[in-house]
N, C-alpha and C positions, 0 to 999 in steps of 0.2 A: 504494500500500500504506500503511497504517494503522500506523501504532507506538506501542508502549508503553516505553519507555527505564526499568527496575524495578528500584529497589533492594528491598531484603528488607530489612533490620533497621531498623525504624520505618516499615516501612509495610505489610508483612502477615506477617514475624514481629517481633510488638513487645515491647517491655520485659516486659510481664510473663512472655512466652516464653524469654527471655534465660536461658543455664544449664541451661537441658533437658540442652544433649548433653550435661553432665559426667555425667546421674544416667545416660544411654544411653549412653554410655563404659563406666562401673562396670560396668554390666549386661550388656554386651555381654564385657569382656574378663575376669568372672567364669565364663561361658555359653561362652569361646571362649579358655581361657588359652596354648593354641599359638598365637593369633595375634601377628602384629606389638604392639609396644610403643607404634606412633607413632599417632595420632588421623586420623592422614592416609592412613592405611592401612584404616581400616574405611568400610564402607559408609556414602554418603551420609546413609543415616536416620540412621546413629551420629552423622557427623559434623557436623548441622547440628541446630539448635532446631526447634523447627516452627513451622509457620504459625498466626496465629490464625483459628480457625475461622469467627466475621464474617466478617475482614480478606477470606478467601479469596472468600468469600460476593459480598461486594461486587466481588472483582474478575473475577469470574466474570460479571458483572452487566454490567460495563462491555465486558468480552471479546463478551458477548451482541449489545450494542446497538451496538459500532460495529463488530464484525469485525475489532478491532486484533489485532497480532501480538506478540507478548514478546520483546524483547531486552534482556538480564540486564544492566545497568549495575552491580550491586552486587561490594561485593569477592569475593562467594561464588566468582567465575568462576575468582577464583586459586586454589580449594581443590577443585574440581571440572571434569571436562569436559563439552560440554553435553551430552550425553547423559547422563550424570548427573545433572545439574540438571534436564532433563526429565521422567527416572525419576522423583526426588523433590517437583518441582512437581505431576504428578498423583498421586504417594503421597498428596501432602497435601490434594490435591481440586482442581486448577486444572484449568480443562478443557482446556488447550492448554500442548504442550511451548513452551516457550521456541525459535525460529530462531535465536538466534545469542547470544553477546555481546558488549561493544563490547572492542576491543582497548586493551590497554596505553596509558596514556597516551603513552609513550615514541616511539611511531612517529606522533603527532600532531603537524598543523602548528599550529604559535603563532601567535598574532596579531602582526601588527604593533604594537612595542610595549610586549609582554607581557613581565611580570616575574612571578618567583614569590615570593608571600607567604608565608613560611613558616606564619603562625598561619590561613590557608585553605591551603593544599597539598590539603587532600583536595575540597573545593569545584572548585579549580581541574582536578587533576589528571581529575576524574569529567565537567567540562564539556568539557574538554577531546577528552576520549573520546567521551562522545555526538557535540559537533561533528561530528568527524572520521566518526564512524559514518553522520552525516547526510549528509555532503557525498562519501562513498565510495558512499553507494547513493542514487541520484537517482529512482530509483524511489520512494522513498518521497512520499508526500502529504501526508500527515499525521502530526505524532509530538507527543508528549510526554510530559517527564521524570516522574516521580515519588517524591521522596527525602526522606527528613528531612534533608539539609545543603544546608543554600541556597546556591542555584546562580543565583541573578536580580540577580548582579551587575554592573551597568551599564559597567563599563569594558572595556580589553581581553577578556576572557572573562567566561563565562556562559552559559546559554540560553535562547533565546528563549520555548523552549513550555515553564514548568515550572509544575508544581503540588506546593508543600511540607507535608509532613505535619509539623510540628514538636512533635505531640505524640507519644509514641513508643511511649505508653502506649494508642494508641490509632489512630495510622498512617494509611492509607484510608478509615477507620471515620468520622473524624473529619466534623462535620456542614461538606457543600457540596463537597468533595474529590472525591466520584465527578461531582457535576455540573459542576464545573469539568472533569474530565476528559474526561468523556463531549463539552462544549461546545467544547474544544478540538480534539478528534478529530474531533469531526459535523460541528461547526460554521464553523470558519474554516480559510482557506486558508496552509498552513503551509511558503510559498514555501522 
């Protein structure tokens, strides 16, 4: 099996998408004043930005040509279940729900070694988690990450298969990113 390891916020909802939900907040709990006070209580479409419509474009593209699968590495996992995020990934045009996402850093083995940096904690705690997702399902063949926080850190943690979108404004989009991706998935053996 084929995997996509996906964050969302820089790399197919990007900066300039950022802030949507507060205007779909407003509009939502003008439209719905009985409901709940808490953001976390409304509907996925409320509670998340949307995707950029490229972004989506291109990863539809990639989903095409290699038959990979989505599992959701981004923080969104904490604020949704996947059935939620599924709902919402094809609200937004992805043509394939998300299978899974990776779990909490917190039930992951550490390396040998490992210390945590506080000024990467979030690099870390994300590599972390995919590992752990990679090495609980052996089934898997092929995978790689996709995130704007660089995860290609050579020492104790990191990952092996990543491809970094570090402009955020622009995410997937960015020129060479889907063919790295796609060269990844196709193309090498991702023991």
């Amino acid at each position: 099996m084929k995997v996509i390891f996906l964050d969302n916020d820089g790399v197919i909802c990007l900066s300039n998408n950022w802030g949507g939900r507060d205007k779909k907040w407003a509009k939502y709990r003008s439209a719905n004043p009985e409901s709940s006070k808490f953001l976390s209580d409304a509907p996925p479409s409320v509670r998340f930005d949307n995707f950029d419509v490229k972004a989506v474009k291109i990863l539809n593209q990639i989903l095409d040509e290699t038959g990979a699968e989505i599992v959701v590495s981004s923080d969104w996992k904490k604020h949704a279940t996947l059935d939620e995020l599924g709902d919402y990934y094809i609200e937004q045009g992805i043509i394939k729900r998300p299978i899974a996402t990776t779990k909490s850093f917190i039930g992951s083995d550490k390396p040998e070694g490992f210390q945590w940096n506080m000024s990467l904690r979030y690099e870390q705690e994300r590599s972390l988690e995919i590992n752990q997702f990679v090495k609980d399902n052996p089934q898997i063949t092929h995978w790689v990450a996709v995130d704007d926080l660089d995860m290609t850190w050579t020492g104790t943690w990191g990952v092996k298969n990543f491809v970094l979108t570090p402009k955020t404004n622009e995410g997937i989009k960015q020129c060479g990113v889907k063919e790295k991706i796609i060269a990844v998935l196709n193309g090498c053996d991702n023991e």
